[in-house]
C-alpha positions as CSV (number, residue, x, y, z in Angstrom):
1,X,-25.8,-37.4,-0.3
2,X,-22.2,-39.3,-1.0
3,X,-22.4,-40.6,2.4
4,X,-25.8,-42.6,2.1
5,X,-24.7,-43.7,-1.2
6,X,-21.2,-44.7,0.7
7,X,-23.1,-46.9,3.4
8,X,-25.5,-48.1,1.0
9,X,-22.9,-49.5,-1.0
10,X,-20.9,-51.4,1.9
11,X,-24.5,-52.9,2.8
12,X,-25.0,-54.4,-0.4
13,X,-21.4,-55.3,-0.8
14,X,-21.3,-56.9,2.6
15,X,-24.7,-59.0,1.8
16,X,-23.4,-60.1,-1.9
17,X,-20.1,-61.1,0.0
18,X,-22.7,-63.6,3.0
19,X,-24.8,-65.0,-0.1
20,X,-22.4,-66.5,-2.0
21,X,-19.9,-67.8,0.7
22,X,-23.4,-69.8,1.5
23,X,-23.6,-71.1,-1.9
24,X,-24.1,-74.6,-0.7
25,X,-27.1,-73.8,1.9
26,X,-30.6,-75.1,0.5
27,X,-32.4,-77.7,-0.7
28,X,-30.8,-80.3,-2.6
29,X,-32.2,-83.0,-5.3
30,X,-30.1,-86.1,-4.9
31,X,-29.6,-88.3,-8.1
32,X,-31.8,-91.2,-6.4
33,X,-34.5,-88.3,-6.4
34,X,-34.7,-87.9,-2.6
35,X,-34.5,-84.4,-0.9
36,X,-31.4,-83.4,1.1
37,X,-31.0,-80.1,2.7
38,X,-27.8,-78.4,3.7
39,X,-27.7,-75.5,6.9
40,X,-25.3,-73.9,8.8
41,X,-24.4,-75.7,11.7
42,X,-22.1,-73.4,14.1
43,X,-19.2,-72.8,12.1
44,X,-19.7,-75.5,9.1
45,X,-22.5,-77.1,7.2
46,X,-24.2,-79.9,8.1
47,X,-26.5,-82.7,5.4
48,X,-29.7,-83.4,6.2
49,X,-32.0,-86.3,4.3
50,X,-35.2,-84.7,4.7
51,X,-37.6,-87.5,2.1
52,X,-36.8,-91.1,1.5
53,X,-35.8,-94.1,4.2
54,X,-33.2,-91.8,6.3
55,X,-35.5,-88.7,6.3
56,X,-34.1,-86.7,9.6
57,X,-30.8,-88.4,9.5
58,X,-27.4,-86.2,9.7
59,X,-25.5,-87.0,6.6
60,X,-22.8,-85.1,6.3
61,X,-20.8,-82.3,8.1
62,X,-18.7,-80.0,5.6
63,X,-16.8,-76.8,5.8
64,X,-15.7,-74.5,3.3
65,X,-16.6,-71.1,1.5
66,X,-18.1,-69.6,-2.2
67,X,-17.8,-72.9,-4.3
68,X,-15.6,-75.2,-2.2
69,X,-16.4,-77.4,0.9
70,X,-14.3,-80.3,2.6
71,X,-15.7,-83.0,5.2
72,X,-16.9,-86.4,6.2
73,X,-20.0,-87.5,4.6
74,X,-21.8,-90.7,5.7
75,X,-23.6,-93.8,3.8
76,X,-27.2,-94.1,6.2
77,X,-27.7,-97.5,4.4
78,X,-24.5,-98.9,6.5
79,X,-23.8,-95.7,8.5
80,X,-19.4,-96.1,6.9
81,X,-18.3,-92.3,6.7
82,X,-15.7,-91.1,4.2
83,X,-13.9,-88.0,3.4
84,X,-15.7,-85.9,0.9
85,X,-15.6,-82.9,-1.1
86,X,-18.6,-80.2,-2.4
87,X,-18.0,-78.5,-5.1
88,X,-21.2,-76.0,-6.5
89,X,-21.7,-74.8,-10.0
90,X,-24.8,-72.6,-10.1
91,X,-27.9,-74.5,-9.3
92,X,-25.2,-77.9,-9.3
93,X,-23.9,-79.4,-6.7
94,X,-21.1,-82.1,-7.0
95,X,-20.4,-84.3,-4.1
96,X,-17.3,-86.4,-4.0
97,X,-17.0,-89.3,-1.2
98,X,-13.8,-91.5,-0.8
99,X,-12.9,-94.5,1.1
100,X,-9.1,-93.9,0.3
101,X,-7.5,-91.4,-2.2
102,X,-8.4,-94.0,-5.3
103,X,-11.6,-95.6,-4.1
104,X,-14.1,-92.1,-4.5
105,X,-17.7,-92.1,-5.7
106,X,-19.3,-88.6,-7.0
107,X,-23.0,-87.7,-7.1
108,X,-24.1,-84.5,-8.9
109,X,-27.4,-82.5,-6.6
110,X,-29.6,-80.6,-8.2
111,X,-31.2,-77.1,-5.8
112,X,-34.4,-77.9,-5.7
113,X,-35.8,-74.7,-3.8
């Protein structure tokens, strides 16, 4: 019986480890009130605007694991892309965008699914 229990305990281990290094996958609220949603694209995460003027659009492209995520995020109202940062806090999501190291912006997501 020790080695089911064994096995079955790696398992769930091994899934707890998967579901929180894709924290950031889901569907985000954006602080305008439009719907974003963030997928695993190969080996990173790519931003999709999925309501609003740039529903379909390709946002953002981001890397990272568990809370942390670096990248280029872009503006679809003039299509300029910065360098950006995601950090999540539960069921928040803070995204950072700068133009230099000074000149940054930050929009706080809600999940919305």
């Amino acid at each position: 019986m020790r080695p089911r229990f064994g096995v079955t305990l790696v398992i769930t281990l091994l899934a707890t480890d998967a579901m929180s290094a894709d924290a950031v996958v889901g569907t985000w609220k954006t602080e305008d009130g439009k719907i974003s949603v963030i997928e695993r694209c190969g080996a990173s995460y790519c931003i999709f605007a999925k309501s609003g003027e740039y529903a379909g659009q390709k946002i953002g492209t981001f890397s990272g694991a568990a809370d942390s995520y670096s990248g280029r995020i872009t503006d679809p109202r003039n299509k300029a892309t910065y360098s950006g940062k995601l950090t999540v806090l539960g069921d928040s999501l803070k995204l950072r965008g700068c133009a230099t190291d000074v000149l940054c912006k930050t929009q706080t997501w809600t999940r919305a699914d």
